[in-house]
N, C-alpha and C positions, 0 to 999 in steps of 0.2 A: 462416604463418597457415593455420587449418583447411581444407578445400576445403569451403566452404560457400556456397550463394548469399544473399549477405546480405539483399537483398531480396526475401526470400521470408518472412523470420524470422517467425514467430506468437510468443504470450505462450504459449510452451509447453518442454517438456523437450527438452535437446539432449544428449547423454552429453558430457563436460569429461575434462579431463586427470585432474584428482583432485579429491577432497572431504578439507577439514582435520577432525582427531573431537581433543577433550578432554575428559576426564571427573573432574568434582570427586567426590572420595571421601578418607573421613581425613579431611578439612577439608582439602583441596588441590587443585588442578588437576595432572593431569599432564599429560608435555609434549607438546605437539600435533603428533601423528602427521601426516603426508598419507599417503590412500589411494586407491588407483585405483582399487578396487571400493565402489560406489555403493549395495551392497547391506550393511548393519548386523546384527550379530547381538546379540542379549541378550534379555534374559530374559521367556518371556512371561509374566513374572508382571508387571512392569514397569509403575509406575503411568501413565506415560503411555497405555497403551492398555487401563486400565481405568475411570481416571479423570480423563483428558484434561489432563493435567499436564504440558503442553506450552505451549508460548508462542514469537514469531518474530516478525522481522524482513524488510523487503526495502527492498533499496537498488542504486545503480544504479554502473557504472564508465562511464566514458566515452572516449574519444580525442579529445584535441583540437584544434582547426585549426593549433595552433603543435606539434604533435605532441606533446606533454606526455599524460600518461594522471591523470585528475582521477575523486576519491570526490566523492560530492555529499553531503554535511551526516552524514558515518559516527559522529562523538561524540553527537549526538541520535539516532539509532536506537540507539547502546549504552546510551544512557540511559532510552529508552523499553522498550528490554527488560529492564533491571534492574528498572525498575518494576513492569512486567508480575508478572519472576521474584517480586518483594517477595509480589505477589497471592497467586501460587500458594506461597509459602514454601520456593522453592530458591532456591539459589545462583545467579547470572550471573556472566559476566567483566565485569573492570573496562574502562572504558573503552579506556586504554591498549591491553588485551590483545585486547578487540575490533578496534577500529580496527587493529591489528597483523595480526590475521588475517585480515581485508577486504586488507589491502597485499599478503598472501605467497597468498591465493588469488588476486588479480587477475595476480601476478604466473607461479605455474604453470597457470594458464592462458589469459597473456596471445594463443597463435594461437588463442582462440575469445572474444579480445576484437572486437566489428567494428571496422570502417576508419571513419576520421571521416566521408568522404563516405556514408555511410548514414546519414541523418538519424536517421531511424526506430527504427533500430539501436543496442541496447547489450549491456556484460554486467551481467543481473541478478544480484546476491546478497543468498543467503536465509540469510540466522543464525538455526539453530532450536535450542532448549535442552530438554530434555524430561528427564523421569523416569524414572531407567529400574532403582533398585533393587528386586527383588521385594519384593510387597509383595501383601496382603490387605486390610486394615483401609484405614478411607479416611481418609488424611491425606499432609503433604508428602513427595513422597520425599526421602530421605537424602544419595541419589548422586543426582547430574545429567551426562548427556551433551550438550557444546555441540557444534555442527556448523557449518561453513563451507561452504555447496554457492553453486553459482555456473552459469548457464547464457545464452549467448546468446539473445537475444528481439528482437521486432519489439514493434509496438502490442498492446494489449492484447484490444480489441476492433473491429471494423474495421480501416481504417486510422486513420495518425495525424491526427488532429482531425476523423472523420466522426462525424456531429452524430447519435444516437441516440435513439429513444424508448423508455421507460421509462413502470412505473406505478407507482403508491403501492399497497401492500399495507396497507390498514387492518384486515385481520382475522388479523394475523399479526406477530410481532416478532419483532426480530433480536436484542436483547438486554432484560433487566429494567431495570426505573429504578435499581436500589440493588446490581446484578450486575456483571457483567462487562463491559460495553460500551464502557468507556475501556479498555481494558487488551489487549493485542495476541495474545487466545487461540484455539488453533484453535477451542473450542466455539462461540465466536459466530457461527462460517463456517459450522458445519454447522448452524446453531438459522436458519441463511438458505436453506439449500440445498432445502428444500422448496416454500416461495413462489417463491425463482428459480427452479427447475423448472418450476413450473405458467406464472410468466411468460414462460419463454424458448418454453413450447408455446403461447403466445397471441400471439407474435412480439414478445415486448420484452426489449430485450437487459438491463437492472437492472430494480432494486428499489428502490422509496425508500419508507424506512420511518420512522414517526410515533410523537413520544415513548408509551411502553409505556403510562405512569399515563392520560392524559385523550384520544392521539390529537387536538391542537390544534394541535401545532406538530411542524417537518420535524425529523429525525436524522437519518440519514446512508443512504446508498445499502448495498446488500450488500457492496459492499466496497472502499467511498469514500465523500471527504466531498463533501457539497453546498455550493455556492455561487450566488449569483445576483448579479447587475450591474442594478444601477437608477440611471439617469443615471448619475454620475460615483460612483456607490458602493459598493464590495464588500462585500456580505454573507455571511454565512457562521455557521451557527447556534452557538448556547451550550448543552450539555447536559451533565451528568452521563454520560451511556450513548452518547457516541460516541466512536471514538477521537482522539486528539489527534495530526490527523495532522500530517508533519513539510512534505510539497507542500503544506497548507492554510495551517502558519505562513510560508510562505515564499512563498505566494502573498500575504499578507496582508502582507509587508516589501515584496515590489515592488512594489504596488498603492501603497499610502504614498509609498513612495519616486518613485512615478511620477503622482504630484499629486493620486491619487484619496482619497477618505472610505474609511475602514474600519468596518466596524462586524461585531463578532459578538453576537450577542444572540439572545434567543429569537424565531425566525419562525414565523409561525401560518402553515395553510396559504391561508388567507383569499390572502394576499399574493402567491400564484402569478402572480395575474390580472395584476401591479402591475409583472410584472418584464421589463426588457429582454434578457435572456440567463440563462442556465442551465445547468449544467456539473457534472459528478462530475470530484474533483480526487484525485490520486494519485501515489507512487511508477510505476506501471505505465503510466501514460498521460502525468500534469503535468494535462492537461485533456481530459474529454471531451465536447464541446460536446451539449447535449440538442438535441432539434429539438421533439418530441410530448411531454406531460408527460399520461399518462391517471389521474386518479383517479375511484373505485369504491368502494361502498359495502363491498364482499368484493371480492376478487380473482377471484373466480367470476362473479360480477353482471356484466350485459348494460347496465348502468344505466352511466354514465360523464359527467365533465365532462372535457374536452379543454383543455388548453393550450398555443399553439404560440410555438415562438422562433424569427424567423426565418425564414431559406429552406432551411433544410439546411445551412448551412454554419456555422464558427463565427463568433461575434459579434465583432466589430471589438475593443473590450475586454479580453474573453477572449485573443483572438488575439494583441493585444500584451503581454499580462500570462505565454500562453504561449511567444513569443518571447525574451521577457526573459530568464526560467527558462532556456529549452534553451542562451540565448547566454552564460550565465553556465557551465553545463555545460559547454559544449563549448568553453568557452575562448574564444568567438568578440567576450564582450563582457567590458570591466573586472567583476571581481569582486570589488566596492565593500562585500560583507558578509562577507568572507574564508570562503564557505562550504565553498572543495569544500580538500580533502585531495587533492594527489598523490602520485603510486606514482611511487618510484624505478627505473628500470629498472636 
């Protein structure tokens, strides 16, 4: 195992054993290299970095308390990216070859998977597929390079389950009504990264952002979905322009499964005032409980309505709905929806 202090981990870069590269061209994949060096060469004419012709995945490995090594739901991220790929008009791997490459990266670099006793702790993997035949004119590339990168992490932001405040950016969007915004592309990250800048200099760690057309109702966080808990109910929005993420459908089985109302629908933001908890949900986190929810006319404005959840800490709800999740992960509890894949050692 790497000499690593696991408890230290951040949501950030760690160098790994190798990175897997496959590259469709002809109409074929061919066979998937592993490489030690992390650094890619090809062409800078390459549509991915002229026309964002990229698209990606993250998903998590685990160790589990029976010592078994479990993928959490890797056939729906394969699925979710071939969709994405459908958007931009390249190629993806097929499930099968996805889910294959998740098993042989976890496995060469299984000593920078952590030890079960780190809660906090996992290896993330990121499958990103991008463009990369030159190219001028703007349309799909030809050739696609898929990648298998994989890096130990801790929580995402704080630690695990500390309850953040965030604002609503109402004079700014993270994606169009009829664009991109379901679809898992880097451009939507970076169409965020300028309202998150300005918020993280105002001291709040997200962004929750309002559908693009009227600004009446919630989308999704910069880079997560929203959900709220009222009495015995989970809510969790309906929109064309956020993505469909795979923690939000699966917080939405346990919540069911564990006696609560589901309901996704459109939420105005009227309904803030209304809620008993509040939470950005995700591959990166599972849940990160809000505490301060500030909405503003601009993001700039002194002017503000405040809404609090809580004490700081996460909501009783939350808390068991993120128990469930991690205890499904980590093996610690039956997994009754046969989600996670394990890696044969």
């Amino acid at each position: 195992m790497a000499n690593i202090d696991w408890s230290k981990l951040t949501f950030s870069y760690t160098k790994t054993n190798t990175i897997l590269r496959t590259v469709y061209k002809d109409g074929a994949w061919t066979p998937v290299e592993s490489l030690t060096d992390d650094n890619l060469t090809f062409s800078s004419y390459a549509g991915a970095l002229h026309y964002a012709i990229e698209c990606f995945e993250g998903l998590k490995a685990f160790r589990g308390k029976d010592g078994r090594i479990r993928l959490f739901r890797p056939e729906e991220n394969a699925k979710r990216l071939q969709r994405s790929a459908k958007f931009l008009g390249i190629e993806a791997p097929s499930v099968e070859m996805f889910v294959d490459m998740c098993k042989r990266a976890v496995l060469e670099n299984i000593d920078y998977l952590p030890p079960y006793e780190e809660e906090g702790a996992s290896l993330y993997l990121r499958p990103t597929l991008i463009g990369t035949n030159p190219q001028l004119g703007v349309q799909s590339s030809k050739e696609s390079t898929f990648l298998m990168l994989c890096s130990p992490v801790g929580a995402y932001v704080g630690g695990a389950l500390d309850a953040v405040d965030v604002v609503i950016a109402r004079n700014y969007d993270r994606a169009a009504g009829n664009g991109s915004g379901s679809f898992k592309v880097g451009g939507n990250y970076a169409c965020s990264l300028y309202s998150l800048n300005k918020a993280h200099d105002l001291g709040f760690k997200a962004v929750l952002y309002l559908d693009p057309v009227n600004k009446k109702y919630i989308d999704e966080f910069n880079s997560s979905n929203f959900f709220a808990i009222k009495g015995n109910t989970y809510i969790t929005p309906k929109s064309d322009s956020i993505l469909p993420s795979i923690t939000n459908m699966s917080l939405e089985t346990a919540a069911a499964h564990l006696g609560m109302e589901v309901e996704r629908r459109p939420v105005a933001v009227e309904e803030l005032s209304t809620f008993d908890e509040v939470g950005e949900c995700g591959t990166a986190v599972v849940i990160t409980p809000v505490h301060k929810l500030v909405d503003k006319p601009t993001l700039e404005s002194e002017e503000e309505t405040v809404y609090t959840y809580g004490d700081g800490q996460c909501g009783p709800k939350s808390l068991k709905l993120y128990h469930f999740i991690k205890g499904i992960q980590r093996g610690e509890i039956e997994d009754v929806f046969n989600w996670n894949v394990e890696v044969e050692l």
